[in-house]
FILODREN-241627 format. One line per 2 residues: number of its first residue (from 0); their letters; for each residue x, y, z negated of C-alpha. Coordinates in nm, 2 decimals, decimal comma. Example, Ala and Ser with C-alpha at 12.3 -4.5 7.8 and 13.67 -1.06 7.14 Angstrom:
FILODREN-241627
0	AS	1,23 -0,45 -0,78  1,37 -0,11 -0,71
***
This chain:
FILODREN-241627
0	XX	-2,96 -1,25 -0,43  -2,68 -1,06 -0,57
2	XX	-2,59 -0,72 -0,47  -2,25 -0,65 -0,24
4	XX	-2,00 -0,38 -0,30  -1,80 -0,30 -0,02
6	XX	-1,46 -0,19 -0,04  -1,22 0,00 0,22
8	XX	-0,89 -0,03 0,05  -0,49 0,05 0,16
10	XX	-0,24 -0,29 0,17  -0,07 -0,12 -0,12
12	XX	-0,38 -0,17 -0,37  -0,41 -0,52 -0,21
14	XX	-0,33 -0,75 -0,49  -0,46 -0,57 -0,79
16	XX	-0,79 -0,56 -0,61  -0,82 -0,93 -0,55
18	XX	-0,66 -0,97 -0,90  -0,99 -0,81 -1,05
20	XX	-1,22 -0,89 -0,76  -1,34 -1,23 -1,00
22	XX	-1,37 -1,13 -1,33  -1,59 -0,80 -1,14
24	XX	-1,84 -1,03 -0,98  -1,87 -1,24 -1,28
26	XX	-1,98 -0,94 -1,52  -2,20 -0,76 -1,28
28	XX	-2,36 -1,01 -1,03  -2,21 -0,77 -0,73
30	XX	-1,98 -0,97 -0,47  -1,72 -0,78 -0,31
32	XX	-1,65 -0,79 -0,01  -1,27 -0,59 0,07
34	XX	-1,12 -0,50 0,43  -0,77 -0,39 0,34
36	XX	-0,50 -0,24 0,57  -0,26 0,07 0,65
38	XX	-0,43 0,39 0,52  -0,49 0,53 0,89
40	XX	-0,69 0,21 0,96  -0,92 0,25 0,68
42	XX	-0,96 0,60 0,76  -1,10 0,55 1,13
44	XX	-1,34 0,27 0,99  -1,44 0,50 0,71
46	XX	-1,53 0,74 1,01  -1,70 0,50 1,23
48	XX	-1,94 0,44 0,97  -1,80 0,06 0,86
50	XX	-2,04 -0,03 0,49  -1,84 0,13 0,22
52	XX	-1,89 0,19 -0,15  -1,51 0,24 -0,22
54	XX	-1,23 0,37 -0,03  -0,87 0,32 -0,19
56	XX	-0,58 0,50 0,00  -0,31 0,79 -0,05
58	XX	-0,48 1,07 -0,32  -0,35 1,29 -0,05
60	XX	-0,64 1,13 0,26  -0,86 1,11 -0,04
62	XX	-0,83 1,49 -0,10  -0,94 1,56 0,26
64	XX	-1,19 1,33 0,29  -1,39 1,47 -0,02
66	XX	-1,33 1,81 0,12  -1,50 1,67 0,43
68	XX	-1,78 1,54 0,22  -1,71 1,15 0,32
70	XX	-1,62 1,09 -0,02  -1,90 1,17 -0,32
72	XX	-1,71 1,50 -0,53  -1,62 1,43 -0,90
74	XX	-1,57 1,06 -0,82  -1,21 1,04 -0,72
76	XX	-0,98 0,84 -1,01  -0,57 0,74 -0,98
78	XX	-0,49 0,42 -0,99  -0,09 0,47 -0,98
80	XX	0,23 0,53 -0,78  0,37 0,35 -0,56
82	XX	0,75 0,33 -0,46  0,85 0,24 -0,07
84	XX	1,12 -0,02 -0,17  1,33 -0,25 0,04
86	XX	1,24 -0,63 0,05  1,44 -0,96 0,14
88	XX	1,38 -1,33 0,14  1,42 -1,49 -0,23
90	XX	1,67 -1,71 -0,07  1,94 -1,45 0,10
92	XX	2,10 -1,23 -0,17  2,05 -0,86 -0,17
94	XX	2,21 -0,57 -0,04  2,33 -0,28 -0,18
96	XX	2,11 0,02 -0,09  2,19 0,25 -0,37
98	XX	2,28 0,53 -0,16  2,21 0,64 0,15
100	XX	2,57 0,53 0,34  2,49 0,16 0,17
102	XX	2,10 0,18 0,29  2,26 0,28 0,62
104	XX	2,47 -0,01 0,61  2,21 -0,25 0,51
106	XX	1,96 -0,18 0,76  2,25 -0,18 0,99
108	XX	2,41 -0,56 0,89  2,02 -0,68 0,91
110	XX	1,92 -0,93 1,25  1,58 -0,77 1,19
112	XX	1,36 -0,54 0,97  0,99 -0,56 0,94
114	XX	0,79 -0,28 0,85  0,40 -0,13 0,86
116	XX	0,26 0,04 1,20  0,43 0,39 1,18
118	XX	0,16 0,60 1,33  -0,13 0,43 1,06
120	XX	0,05 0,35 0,72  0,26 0,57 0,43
122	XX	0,54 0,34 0,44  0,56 0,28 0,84
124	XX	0,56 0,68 0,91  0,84 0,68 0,63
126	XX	1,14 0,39 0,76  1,06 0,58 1,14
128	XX	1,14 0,89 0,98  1,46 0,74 0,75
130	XX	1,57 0,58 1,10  1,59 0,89 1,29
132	XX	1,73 1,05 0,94  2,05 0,81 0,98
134	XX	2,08 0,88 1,33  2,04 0,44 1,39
136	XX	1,65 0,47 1,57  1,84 0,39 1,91
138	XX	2,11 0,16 1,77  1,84 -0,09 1,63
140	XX	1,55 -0,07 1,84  1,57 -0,42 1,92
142	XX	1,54 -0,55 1,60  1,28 -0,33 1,49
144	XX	0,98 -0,54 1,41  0,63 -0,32 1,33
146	XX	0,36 -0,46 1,24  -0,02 -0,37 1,15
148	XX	0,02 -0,32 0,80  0,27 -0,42 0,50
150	XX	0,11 -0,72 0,41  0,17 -0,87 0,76
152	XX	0,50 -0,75 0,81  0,60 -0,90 0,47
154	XX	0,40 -1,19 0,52  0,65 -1,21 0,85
156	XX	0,99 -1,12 0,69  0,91 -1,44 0,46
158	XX	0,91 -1,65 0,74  1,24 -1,47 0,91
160	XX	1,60 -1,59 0,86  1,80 -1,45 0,56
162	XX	1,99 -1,17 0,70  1,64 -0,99 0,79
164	XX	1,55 -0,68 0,55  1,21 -0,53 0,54
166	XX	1,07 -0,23 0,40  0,71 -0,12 0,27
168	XX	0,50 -0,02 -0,04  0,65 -0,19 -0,37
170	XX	0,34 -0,35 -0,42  0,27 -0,57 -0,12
172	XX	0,64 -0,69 -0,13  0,54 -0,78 -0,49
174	XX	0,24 -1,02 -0,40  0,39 -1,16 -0,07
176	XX	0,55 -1,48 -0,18  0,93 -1,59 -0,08
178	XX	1,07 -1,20 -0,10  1,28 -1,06 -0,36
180	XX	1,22 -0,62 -0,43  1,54 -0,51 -0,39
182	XX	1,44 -0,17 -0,53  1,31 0,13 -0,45
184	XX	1,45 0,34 -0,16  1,73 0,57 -0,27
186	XX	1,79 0,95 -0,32  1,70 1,09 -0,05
188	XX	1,49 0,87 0,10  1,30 0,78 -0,26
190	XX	0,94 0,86 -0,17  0,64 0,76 -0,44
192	XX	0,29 0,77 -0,30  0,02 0,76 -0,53
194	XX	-0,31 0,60 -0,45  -0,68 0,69 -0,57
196	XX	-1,01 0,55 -0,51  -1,36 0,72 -0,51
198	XX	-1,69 0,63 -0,36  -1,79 0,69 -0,05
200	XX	-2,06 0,94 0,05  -2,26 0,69 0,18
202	XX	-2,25 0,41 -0,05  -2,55 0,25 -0,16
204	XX	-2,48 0,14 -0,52  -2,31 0,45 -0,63
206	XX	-2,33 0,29 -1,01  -2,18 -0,04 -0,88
208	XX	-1,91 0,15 -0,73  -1,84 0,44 -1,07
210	XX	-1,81 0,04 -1,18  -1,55 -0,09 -1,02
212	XX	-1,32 0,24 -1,01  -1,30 0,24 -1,38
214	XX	-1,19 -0,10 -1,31  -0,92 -0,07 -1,12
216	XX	-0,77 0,29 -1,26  -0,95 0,24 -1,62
218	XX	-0,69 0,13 -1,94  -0,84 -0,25 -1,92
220	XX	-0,63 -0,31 -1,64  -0,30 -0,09 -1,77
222	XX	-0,13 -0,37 -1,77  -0,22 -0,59 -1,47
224	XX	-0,09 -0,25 -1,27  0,23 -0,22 -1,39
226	XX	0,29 -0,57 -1,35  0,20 -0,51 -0,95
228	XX	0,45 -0,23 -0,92  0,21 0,09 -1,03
230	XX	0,36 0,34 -1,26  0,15 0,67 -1,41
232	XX	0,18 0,98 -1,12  0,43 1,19 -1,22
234	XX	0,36 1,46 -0,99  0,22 1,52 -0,67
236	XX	0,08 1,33 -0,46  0,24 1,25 -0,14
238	X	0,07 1,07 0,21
***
């Protein structure tokens, strides 16, 4: 019977994980089985001892979770940044949010905007904090709809009318069909998180999962990244 590889992974990483999932269990024999959601989530069920072999979030949790020997040392790779960018149905045309007073204005003219839980996920802590930035928390609370992660919340802005907006990691508005990316978040709300993967201290094909980390982050799949809204790190990272 073939081996399984399990995998803790943020929403963000999402699609270029089940974009390489296949082609991975055809060349080793290994089936992988992936929980994804917000970074918080797969934090907590890193900690409660849920099987891993990989965890994928923010290189920022990943840096405190090797220093808390849960994640093996040495094994930690980046796999790209991300942008929190703004999201609308492919059918409504999109707003300006070039600046902050046209962001403003946008979120303002919306019916609705979805986002990630902001207590668990990168890009959910980030639109509560833009929200109170703009002074508009109070003004829109009714039409603020949060859900568990980005994937769902997109998944849900998809299915909303056209004048809805939505914000979360580039990459999960990327593989959510019916959405156009409006763009990243302006200047000076612009905030790239870059996301790692290493394998967990208790994994029990260490090899299998060195394997699948050069996979994802390795020069093989360069391109598939950048097509799913990764760029190189630039800098820092942030969480």
């Amino acid at each position: 019977m073939a081996g399984e590889l399990n995998v803790l992974c943020a929403g963000a990483v999402k699609g270029l994980v089940l974009a390489l999932q296949g082609g991975f269990e055809g060349a080793t024999g290994l089936r992988v089985l992936a929980t994804f959601g917000a970074v918080g989530a797969m934090r907590d069920a890193l900690r409660s001892r849920a099987p891993c072999d990989v965890f994928i979030a923010t290189a920022a949790m990943l840096d405190a979770l090797q220093a808390s020997g849960e994640l093996r040392p040495g094994t930690q790779r980046a796999i790209g940044s991300v942008a929190t960018a703004v999201a609308v149905k492919a059918s409504a045309p999109p707003p300006a949010i070039d600046s902050a007073e046209s962001l403003k204005a946008a979120l303002l003219a919306s019916s609705a905007i979805y986002f990630p839980d902001a207590t668990l996920s990168t890009a959910g802590a980030h639109v509560a904090a833009i929200l109170e930035r703009l002074a508009i928390r109070a003004a829109l609370a009714s039409r603020l709809r949060m859900f568990a992660n980005g994937a769902i919340a997109m998944r849900e802005l998809a299915g909303a009318d056209e004048r809805a907006i939505g914000c979360t990691q580039a990459t999960e508005i990327r593989y959510t069909p019916g959405l156009t990316l409006v763009g990243a978040l302006p200047a000076p709300f612009a905030l790239a998180t870059v996301y790692s993967a290493a394998v967990a201290d208790g994994s029990r094909d260490g090899e299998g999962a060195r394997r699948f980390i050069e996979l994802l982050a390795g020069a093989s799949s360069a391109d598939l990244r950048r097509a799913g809204g990764f760029d190189e790190p630039a800098g820092p990272a942030t969480s």
